[in-house]
Wavefront OBJ file of the C-alpha trace (Angstrom):
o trace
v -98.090 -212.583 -33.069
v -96.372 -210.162 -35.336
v -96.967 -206.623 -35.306
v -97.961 -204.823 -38.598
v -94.731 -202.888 -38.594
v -92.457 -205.812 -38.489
v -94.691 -208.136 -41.093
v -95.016 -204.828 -43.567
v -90.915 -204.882 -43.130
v -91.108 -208.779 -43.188
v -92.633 -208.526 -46.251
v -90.210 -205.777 -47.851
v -87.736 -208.589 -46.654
v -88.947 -210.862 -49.217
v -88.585 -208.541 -51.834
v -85.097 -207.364 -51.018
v -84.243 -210.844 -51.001
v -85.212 -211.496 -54.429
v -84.078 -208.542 -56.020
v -80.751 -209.966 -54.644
v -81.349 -212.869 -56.486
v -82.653 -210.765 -59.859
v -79.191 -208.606 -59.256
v -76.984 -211.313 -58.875
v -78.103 -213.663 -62.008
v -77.885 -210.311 -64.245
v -74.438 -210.392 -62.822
v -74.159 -214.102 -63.774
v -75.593 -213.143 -67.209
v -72.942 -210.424 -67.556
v -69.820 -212.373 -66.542
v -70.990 -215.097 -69.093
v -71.066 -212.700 -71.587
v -67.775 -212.297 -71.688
v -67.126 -215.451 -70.757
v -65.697 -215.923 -67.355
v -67.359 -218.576 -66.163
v -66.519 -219.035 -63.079
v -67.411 -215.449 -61.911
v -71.109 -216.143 -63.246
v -71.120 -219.500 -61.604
v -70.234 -217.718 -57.914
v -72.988 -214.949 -58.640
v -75.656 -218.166 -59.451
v -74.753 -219.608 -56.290
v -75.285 -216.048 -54.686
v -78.560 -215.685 -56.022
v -79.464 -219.074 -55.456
v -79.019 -218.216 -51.280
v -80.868 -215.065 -52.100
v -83.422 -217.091 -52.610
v -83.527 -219.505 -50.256
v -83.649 -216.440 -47.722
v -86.667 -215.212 -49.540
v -87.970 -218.600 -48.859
v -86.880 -218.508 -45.145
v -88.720 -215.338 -44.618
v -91.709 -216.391 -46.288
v -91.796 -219.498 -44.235
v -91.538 -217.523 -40.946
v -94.479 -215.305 -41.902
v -96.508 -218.325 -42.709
v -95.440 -220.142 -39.488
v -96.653 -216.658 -37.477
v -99.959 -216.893 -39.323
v -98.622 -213.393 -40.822
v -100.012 -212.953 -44.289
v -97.523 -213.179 -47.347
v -97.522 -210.058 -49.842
v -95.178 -210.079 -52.386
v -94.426 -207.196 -54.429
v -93.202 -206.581 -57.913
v -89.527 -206.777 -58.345
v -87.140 -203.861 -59.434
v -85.432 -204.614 -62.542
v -81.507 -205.027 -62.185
v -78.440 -203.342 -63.655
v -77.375 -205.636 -66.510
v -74.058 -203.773 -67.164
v -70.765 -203.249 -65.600
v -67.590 -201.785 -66.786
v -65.405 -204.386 -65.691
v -65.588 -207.766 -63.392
v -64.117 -205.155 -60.756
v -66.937 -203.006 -60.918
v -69.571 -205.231 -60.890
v -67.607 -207.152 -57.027
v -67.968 -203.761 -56.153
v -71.404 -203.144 -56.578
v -72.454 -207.149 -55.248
v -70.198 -205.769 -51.772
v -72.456 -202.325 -51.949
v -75.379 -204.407 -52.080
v -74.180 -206.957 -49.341
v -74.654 -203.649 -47.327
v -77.375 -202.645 -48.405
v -79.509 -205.908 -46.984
v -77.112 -205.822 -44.004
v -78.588 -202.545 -43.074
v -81.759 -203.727 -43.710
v -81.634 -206.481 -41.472
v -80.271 -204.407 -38.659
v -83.361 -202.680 -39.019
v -85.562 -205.407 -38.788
v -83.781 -206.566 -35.679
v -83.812 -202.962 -34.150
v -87.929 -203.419 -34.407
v -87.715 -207.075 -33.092
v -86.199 -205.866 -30.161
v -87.741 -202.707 -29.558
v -91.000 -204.342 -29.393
v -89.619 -207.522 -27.860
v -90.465 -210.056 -30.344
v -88.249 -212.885 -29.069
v -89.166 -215.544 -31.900
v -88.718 -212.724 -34.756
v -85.204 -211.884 -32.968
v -84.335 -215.587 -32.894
v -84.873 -216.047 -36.575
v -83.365 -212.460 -37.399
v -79.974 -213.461 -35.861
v -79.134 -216.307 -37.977
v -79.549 -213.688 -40.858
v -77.514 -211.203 -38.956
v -74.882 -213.343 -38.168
v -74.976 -214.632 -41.991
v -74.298 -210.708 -43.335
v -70.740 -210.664 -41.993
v -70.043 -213.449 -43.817
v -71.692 -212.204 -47.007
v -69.812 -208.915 -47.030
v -66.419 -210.480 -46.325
v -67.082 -212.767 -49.127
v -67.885 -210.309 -51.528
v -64.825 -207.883 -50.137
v -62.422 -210.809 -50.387
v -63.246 -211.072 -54.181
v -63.116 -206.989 -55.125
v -59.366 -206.836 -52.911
v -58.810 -210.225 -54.851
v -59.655 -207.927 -58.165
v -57.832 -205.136 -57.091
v -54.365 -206.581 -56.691
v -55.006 -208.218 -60.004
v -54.881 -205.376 -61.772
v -54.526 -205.333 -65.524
v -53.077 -209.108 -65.399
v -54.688 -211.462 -67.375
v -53.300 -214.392 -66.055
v -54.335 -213.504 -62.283
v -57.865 -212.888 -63.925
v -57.890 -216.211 -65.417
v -56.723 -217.977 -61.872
v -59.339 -216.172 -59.959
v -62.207 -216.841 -62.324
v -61.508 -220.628 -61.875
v -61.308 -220.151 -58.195
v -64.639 -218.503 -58.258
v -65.637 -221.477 -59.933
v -64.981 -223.843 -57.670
v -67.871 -221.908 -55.025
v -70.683 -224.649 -54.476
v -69.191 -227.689 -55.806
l 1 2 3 4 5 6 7 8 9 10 11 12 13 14 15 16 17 18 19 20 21 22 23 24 25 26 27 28 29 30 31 32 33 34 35 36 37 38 39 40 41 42 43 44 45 46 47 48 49 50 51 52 53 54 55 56 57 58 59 60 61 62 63 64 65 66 67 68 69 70 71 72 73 74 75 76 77 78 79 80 81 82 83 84 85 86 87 88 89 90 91 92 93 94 95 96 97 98 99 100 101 102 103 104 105 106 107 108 109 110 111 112 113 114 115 116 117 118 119 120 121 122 123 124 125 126 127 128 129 130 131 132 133 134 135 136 137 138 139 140 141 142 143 144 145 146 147 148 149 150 151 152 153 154 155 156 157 158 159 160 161 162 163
């Protein structure tokens, strides 16, 4: 059985998962408006795994006969100054939920919930691959610089995420 303390922060899970989702499809919405495509197709993809985390979590506290309660969503940035900016603030948030995680799994263990643990590591494990993701693209956008071409290339890389 799940304590209150970990199914309160279960529950904030859920939320911070979606907001993820909400961030990353304003993201999408922003790269489309200025029409790099394949940027705003990666972000979609991103918030489509936001999502299905959401999901994952909600499935777990269903499973533990832990009560869902989903709270209202914060509303998202919808403006960046540049693609750069915008990788930047998707690898800040990548953090973010990292640490957030962390601290669900500090709580798992200090109150030895071995199934919450279990389920908590495949998310842990997940994170590192989330930030570098997100890193790889902002050092991608960095050594781009100012070059137009290198933006084009990298925007039909991005593309290519999910297919």
């Amino acid at each position: 059985m799940l304590s209150e303390k970990l199914k309160n922060l279960m529950n904030t899970q859920i939320k911070n998962e979606f907001e993820s989702a909400y961030l990353y499809l304003s993201m999408a919405a922003y790269f489309e408006s200025d029409s790099w495509e394949g940027m705003a197709s990666w972000m979609k993809v991103q918030a489509q795994e936001e999502v299905n985390h959401a999901m994952k979590f909600y499935a777990h506290l269903q499973e533990r006969d832990a009560r869902v309660k989903l709270a209202g969503l914060t509303e998202p940035k919808f403006e960046w100054k540049s693609p750069l900016d915008a990788f930047k603030a998707a690898y800040a948030h990548e953090q973010f939920i990292t640490g957030t995680l962390n601290n669900l799994m500090k709580l798992a263990v200090e109150e030895s919930d071995y199934a919450a643990q279990g389920f908590l590591q495949l998310f842990v494990n997940e994170q590192v691959e989330e930030e570098a993701s997100a890193l790889k693209v902002v050092q991608m956008l960095e050594r781009i610089g100012d070059s137009g071409n290198g933006m084009v290339m990298l925007d039909y890389k991005l593309g290519e995420r999910g297919k």
